[in-house]
N, C-alpha and C positions, 0 to 999 in steps of 0.2 A: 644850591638845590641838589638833594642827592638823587644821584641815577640810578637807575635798574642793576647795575651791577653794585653799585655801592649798597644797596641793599640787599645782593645777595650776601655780601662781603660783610654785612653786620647781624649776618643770622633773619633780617627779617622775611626774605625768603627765601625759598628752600629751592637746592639747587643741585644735579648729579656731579657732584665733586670728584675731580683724579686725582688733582696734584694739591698741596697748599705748601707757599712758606710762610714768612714773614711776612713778605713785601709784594707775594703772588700767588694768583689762584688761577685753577685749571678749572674748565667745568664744562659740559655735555652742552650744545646748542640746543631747543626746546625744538627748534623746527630745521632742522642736519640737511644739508643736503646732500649727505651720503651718511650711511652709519658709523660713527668713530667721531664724527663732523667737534671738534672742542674751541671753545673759544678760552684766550689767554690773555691775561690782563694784569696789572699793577692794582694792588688794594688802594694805593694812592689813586683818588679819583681825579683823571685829568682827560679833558676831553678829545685833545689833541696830539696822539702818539709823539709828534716833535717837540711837543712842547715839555717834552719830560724830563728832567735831568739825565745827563749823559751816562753814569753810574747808576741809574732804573732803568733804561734803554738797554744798557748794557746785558743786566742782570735779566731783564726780563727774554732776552731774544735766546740766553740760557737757558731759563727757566723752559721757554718754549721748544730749546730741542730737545729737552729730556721728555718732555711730555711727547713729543712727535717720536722718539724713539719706540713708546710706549705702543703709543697707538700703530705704527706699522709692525708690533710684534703680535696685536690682535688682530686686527685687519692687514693679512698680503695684500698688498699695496706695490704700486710701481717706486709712487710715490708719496708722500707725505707735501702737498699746496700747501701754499701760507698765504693768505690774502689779509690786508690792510684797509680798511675797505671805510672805518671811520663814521658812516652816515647813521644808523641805522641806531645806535644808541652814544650818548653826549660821553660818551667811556673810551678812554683808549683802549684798544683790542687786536688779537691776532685772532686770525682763521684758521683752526689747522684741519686741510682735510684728507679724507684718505682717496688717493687719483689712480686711474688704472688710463682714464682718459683724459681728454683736457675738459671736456663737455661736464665734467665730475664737478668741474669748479663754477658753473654757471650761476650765477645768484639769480637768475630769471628764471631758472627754472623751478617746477614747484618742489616744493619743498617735502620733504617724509614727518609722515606725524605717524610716529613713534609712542606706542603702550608704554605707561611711566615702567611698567614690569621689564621692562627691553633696554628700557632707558638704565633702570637699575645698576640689569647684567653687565651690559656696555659699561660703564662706568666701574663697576667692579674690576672687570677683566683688565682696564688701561689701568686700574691701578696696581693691579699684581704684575701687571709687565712693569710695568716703570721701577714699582720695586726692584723686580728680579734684572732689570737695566743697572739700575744705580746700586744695587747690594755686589755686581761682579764686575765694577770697576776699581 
């Protein structure tokens, strides 16, 4: 059965994209809970982070700190969170968010519904960091 990210991952829906390779894709949380909020995933659809080959684990946890460099060059930030959290869609996935507190990371707390226009810029902007990250290494 394909998941909600595997169809973002096949073009059927439409999704604020930052990062993409081959084997992974960055994109904008619909419902953040904080602005910058990006979830980071394997195009390989698997449900279970561990159960992923050690060579996609690898590549992915990568993948995820370029994209987290990105996002705390838009968002000052203390820190860049990474939560593993697994339930909420049958997809492996990271959480990267941008923390000033720890309360920043609450997943009970409610969430930001965010103008697709905002949604946009945000996703714009983490992409031109992450560029200008990975163009002056």
């Amino acid at each position: 059965m394909s998941t909600l990210f595997s169809k973002i991952v096949a073009g059927e829906i439409p999704a604020h994209k930052v990062a993409e390779s081959i084997d992974y894709l960055a994109f904008l949380d619909i419902q953040p809970l904080t602005r910058g909020h990006v979830l980071v995933i394997p195009k390989r659809e698997t449900d279970y982070i561990f159960d992923i080959s050690d060579d996609e684990y690898m590549g992915l946890w990568i993948f995820a700190k370029i994209v987290a460099q990105g996002i705390k060059k838009v968002f000052p930030c203390r820190k860049v969170g990474i939560a593993v959290v697994g339930l909420e869609v049958n997809h492996a996935h990271i959480h990267l968010i941008p923390l000033n507190a720890v309360h920043d990371m609450n997943f009970e707390k409610p969430k930001l519904s965010l103008p697709d226009e905002e949604l946009a810029k945000i996703a714009e902007d983490i992409r031109e960091a992450i560029a200008s990250v990975t163009n002056s290494k």
